[in-house]
C-alpha positions as CSV (number, residue, x, y, z in Angstrom):
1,X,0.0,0.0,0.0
2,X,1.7,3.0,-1.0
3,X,2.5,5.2,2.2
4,X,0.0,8.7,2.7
5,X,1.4,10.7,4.5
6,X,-0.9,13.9,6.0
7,X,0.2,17.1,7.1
8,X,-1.2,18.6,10.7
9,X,-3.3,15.1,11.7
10,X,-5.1,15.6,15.0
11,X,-3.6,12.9,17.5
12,X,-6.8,12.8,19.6
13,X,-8.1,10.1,17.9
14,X,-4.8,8.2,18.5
15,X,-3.6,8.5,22.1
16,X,-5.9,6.9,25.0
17,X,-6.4,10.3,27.3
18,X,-7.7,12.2,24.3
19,X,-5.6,14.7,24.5
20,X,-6.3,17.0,21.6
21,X,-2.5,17.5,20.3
22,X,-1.8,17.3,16.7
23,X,1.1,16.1,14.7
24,X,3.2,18.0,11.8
25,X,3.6,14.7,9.8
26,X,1.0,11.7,10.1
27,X,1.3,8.1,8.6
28,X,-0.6,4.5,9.0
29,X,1.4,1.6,8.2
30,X,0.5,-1.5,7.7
31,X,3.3,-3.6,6.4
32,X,6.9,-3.8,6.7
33,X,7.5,-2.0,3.3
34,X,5.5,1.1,4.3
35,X,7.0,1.2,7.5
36,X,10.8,1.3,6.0
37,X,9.2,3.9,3.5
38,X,7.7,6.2,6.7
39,X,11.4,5.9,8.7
40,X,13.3,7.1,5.2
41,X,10.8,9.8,5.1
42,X,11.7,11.1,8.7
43,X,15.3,10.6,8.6
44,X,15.5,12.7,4.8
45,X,13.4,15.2,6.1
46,X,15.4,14.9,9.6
47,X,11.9,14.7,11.7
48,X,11.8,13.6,14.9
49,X,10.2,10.1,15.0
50,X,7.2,8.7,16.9
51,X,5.5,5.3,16.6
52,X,2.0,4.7,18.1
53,X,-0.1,2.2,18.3
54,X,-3.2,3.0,20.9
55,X,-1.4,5.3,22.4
56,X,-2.5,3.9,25.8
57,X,0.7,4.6,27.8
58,X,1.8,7.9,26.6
59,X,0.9,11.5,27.3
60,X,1.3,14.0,24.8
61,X,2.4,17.1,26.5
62,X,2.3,19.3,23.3
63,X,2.1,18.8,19.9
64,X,4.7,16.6,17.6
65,X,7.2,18.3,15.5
66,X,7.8,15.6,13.6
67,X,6.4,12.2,12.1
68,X,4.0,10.0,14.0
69,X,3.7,7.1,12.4
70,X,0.5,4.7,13.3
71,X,1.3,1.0,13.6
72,X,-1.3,-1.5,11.8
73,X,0.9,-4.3,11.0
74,X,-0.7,-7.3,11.7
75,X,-0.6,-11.0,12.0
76,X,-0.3,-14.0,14.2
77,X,1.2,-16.9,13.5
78,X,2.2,-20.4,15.0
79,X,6.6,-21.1,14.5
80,X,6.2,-24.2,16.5
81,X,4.2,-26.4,18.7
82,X,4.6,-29.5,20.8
83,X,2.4,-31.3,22.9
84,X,2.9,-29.2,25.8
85,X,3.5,-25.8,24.7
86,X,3.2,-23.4,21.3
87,X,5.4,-20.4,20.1
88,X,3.6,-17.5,18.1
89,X,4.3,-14.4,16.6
90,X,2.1,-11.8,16.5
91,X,2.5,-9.0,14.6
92,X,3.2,-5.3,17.1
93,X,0.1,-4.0,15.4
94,X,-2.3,-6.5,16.9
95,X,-4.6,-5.7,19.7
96,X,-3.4,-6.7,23.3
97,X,-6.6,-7.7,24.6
98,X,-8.0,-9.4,21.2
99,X,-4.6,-11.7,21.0
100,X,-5.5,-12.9,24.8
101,X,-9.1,-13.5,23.8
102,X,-7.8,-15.4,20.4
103,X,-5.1,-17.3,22.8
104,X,-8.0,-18.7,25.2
105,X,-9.7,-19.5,22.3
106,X,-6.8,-21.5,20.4
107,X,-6.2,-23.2,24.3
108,X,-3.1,-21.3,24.3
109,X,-2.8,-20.2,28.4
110,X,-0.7,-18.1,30.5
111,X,-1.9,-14.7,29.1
112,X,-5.8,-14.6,31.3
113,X,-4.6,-12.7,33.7
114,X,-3.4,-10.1,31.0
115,X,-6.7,-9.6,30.1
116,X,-8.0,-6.1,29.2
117,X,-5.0,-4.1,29.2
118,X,-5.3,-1.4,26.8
119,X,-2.9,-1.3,23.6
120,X,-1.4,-3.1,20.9
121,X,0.9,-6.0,21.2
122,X,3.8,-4.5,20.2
123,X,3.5,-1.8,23.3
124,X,3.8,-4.7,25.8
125,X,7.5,-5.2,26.1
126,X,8.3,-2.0,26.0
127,X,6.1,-1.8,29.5
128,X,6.7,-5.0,30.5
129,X,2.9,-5.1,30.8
130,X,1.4,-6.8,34.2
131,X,-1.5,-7.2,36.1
132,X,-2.5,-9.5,38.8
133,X,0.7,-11.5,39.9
134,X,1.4,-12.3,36.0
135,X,3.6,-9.9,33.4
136,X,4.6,-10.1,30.1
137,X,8.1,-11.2,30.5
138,X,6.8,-14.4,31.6
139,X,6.1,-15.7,28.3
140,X,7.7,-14.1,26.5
141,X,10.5,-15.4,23.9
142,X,12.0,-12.8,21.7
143,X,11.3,-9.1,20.4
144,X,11.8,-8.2,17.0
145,X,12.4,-4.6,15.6
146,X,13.6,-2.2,13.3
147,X,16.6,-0.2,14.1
148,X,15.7,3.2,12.9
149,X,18.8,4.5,12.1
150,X,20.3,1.2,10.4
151,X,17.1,0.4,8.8
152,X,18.5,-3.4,10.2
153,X,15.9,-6.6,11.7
154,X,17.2,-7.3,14.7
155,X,16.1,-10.1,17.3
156,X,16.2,-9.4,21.2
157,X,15.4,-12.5,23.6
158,X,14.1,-12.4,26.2
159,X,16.8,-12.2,28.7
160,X,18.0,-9.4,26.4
161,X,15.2,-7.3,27.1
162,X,16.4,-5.6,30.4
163,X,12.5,-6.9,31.8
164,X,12.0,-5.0,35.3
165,X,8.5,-3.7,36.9
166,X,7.2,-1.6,33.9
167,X,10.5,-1.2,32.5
168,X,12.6,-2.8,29.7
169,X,15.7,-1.4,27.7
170,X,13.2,0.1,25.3
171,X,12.4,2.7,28.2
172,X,16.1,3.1,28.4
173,X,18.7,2.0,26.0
174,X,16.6,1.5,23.0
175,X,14.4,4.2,23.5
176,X,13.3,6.1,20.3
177,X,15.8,4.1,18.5
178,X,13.6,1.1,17.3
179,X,10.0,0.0,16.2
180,X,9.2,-2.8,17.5
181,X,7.3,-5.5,14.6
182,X,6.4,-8.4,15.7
183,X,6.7,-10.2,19.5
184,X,7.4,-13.6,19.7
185,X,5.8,-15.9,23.1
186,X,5.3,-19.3,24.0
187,X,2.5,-20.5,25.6
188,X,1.9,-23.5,27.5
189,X,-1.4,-26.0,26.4
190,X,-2.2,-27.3,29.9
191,X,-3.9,-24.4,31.7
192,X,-2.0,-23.3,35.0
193,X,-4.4,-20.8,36.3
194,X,-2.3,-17.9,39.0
195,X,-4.7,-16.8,41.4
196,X,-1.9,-15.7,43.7
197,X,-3.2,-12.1,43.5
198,X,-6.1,-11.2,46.7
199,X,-8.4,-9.4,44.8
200,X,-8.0,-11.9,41.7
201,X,-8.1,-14.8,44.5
202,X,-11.1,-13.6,45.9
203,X,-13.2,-12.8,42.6
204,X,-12.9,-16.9,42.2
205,X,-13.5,-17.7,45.8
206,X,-15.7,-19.7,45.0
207,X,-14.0,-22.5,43.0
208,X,-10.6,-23.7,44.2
209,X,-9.0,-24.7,41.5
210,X,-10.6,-22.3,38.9
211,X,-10.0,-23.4,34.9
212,X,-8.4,-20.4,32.9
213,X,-11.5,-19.6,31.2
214,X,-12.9,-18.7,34.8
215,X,-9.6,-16.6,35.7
216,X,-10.2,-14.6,32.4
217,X,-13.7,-13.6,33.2
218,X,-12.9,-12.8,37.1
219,X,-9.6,-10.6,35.6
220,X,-12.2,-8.7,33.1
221,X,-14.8,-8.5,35.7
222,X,-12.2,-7.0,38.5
223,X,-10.5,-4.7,35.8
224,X,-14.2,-3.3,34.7
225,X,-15.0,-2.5,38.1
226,X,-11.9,-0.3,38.8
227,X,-10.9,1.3,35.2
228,X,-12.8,2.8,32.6
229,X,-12.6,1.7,29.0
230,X,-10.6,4.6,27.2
231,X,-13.1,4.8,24.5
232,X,-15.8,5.7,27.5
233,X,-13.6,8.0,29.7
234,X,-10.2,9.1,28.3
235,X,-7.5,7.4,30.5
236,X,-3.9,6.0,30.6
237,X,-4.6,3.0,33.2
238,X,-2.9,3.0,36.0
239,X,-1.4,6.3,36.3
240,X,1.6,6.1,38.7
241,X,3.4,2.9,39.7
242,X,3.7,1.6,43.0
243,X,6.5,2.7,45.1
244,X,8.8,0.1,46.5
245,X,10.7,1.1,49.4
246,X,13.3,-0.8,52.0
247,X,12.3,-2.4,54.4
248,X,13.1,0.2,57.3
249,X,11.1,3.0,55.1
250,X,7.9,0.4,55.0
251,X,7.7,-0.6,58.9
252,X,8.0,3.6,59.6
253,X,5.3,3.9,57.7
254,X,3.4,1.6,58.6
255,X,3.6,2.2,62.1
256,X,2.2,6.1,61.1
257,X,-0.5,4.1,58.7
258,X,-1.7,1.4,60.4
259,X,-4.2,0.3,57.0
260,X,-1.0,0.9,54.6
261,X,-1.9,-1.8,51.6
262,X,1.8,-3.1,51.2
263,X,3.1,-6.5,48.7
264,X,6.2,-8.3,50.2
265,X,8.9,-7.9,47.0
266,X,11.8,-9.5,48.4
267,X,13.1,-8.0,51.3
268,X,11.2,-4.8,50.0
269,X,7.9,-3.5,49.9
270,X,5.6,-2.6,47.1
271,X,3.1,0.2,48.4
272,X,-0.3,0.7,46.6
273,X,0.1,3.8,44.9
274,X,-3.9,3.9,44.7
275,X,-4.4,3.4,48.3
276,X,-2.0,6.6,49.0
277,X,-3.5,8.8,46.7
278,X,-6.8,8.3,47.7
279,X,-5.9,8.5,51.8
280,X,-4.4,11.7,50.9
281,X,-8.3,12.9,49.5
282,X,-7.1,12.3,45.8
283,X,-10.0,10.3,44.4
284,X,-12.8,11.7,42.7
285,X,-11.1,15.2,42.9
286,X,-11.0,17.2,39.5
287,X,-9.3,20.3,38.8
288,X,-9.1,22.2,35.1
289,X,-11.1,19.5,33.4
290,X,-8.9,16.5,34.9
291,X,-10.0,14.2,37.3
292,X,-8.8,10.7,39.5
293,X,-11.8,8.4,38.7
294,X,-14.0,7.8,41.2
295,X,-13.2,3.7,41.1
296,X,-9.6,3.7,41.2
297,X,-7.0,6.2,42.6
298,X,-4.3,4.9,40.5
299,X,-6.4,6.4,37.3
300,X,-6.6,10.1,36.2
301,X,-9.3,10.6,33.9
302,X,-9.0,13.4,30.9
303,X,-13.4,13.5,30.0
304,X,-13.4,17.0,28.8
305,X,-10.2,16.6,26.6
306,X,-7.9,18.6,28.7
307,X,-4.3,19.4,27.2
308,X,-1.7,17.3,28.0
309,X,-0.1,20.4,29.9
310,X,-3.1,20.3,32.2
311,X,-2.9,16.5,32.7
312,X,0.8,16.7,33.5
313,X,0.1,19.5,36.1
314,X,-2.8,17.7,37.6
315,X,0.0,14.7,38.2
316,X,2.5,16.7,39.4
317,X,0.1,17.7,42.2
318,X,-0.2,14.7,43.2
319,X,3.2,13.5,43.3
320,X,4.0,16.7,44.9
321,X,1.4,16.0,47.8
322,X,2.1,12.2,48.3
323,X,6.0,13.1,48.7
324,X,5.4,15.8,51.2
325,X,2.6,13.2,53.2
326,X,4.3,10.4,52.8
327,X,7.9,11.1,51.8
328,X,7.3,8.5,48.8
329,X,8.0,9.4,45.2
330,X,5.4,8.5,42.8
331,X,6.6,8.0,39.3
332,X,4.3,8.3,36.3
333,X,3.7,5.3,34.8
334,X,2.2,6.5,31.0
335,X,5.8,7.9,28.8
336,X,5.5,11.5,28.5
337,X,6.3,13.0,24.5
């Protein structure tokens, strides 16, 4: 398909918090030959260079001054399967949420707990998506992407990757350097359900050894309770990540917070970022247009389509008045461009 590229595209429709920013460049790809056609674009016009896919863990703070381009590759495909287990490779532009659904489908399991996270499949490395005791990493094999500035196919595996809690070297390293084309995982065919999570435990109470099918629905039933679909309120997710502190930070705290919601992490502490934000009055609270939803602390809603400027102020708020309650930083989980 040959590449259209438009001049001053609105972003709005592209980025999960609605924020109205636009771009100076705009292109859709959909295959690999468009995609090399976009980057040679950039790089003779020497434009900056942003990929999107849902644009579900990004702010935009301002507009682009450069080329955006909009990832629709797609495809899944099986490289190998035994009895046990099955490698596949699906395409970055797939949807996260439909590839889990097609996976439970095919019998594939170790994804239901991945359930309804927002974005395309190419996005979660790069975040090392997780929710509910399970993350991406887990299954994970291999990454595959383009190096911008070599134009090159290169192969990361997974021990490559740098995986941490919502990081990898694309955060780092590899940031703005690469887009990502395909991701490669293998998945087990015997179903090993992980209920190891309370609130997931408890949503299945009532069968002890749930099947995977169950853990699915209990993961999209937990998830619709707490976040808003994008499409219905503009929002990132989970907004800040939780804080991990030492162990002596954690017992001082807790002795000043008796109800502290706290996840053993070694011989640290994860704290709920949620729970702190709403103790310190945060939830439901709305200023210029932006808002913490009224479910879940850890998510800052955009329903009036407030700049990214105002979002970013709105966090910094936040941050500011957990670290002077607390004395805990909280770091913004969605990349700010």
């Amino acid at each position: 398909m040959p590449l259209n590229i438009v001049s001053d595209g609105s972003l709005q429709p592209h980025n999960a918090m609605a924020v109205p920013a636009r771009a100076m460049q705009l292109a859709e790809v959909s295959d690999l030959t468009s995609l090399h056609e976009a980057i040679g674009y950039a790089k003779d016009h020497n434009y900056p260079l942003l990929t999107l896919g849902a644009g579900s863990n990004i702010l935009l703070t301002d507009d682009y001054p450069g080329l955006v381009i909009l990832n629709r590759l797609r495809g899944i495909e099986v490289i190998e399967q035994s009895s046990s287990s099955v490698t596949v490779q699906v395409a970055s532009g797939e949807n996260w949420h439909d590839f889990v659904v097609y996976a439970l489908s095919q019998r594939w399991y170790g994804l239901e707990n991945l359930a309804l996270i927002p974005g395309l499949v190419g996005a979660a490395p790069i975040q090392n998506i997780g929710a509910y005791g399970v993350e991406v990493e887990d299954t994970l094999l291999s990454v595959d992407y383009l190096d911008i500035d070599s134009g090159q196919k290169i192969t990361l595996h997974r021990e490559q990757c740098q995986f941490g809690y919502r990081d990898s070297i694309f955060k780092h390293q590899l940031a703005g350097k690469t887009v990502i084309t395909s991701v490669t995982f293998k998945l087990a065919k015997t179903a090993n359900p992980n209920i190891s999570y309370p609130a997931l435990a408890a949503a299945v109470s009532s069968d002890a050894n749930p099947s995977a099918e169950q853990v699915f629905a209990a993961v999209c039933a937990v998830r619709n309770k707490k976040i808003p679909l994008p499409a219905e309120i503009p929002n990132a997710g989970s907004f800040f990540k939780n804080p991990i502190v030492n162990a002596t930070k954690f017992l001082a705290l807790q002795t000043r917070h008796p109800g502290l919601v706290s996840f053993a992490v070694g011989e640290n502490y994860k704290l709920a970022a949620g729970w702190l934000i709403e103790q310190a009055g945060w939830k439901g609270k709305a200023i210029d247009g932006v808002s913490v939803h009224q479910a879940q602390a850890l998510v800052i809603t955009n329903p009036q389509g407030a700049s990214g400027a105002a979002i970013l102020r709105f966090a910094r708020a936040i941050q500011s008045d957990i670290k002077a309650r607390y004395n805990v930083f909280l770091e913004i989980e969605p990349q700010l461009i």
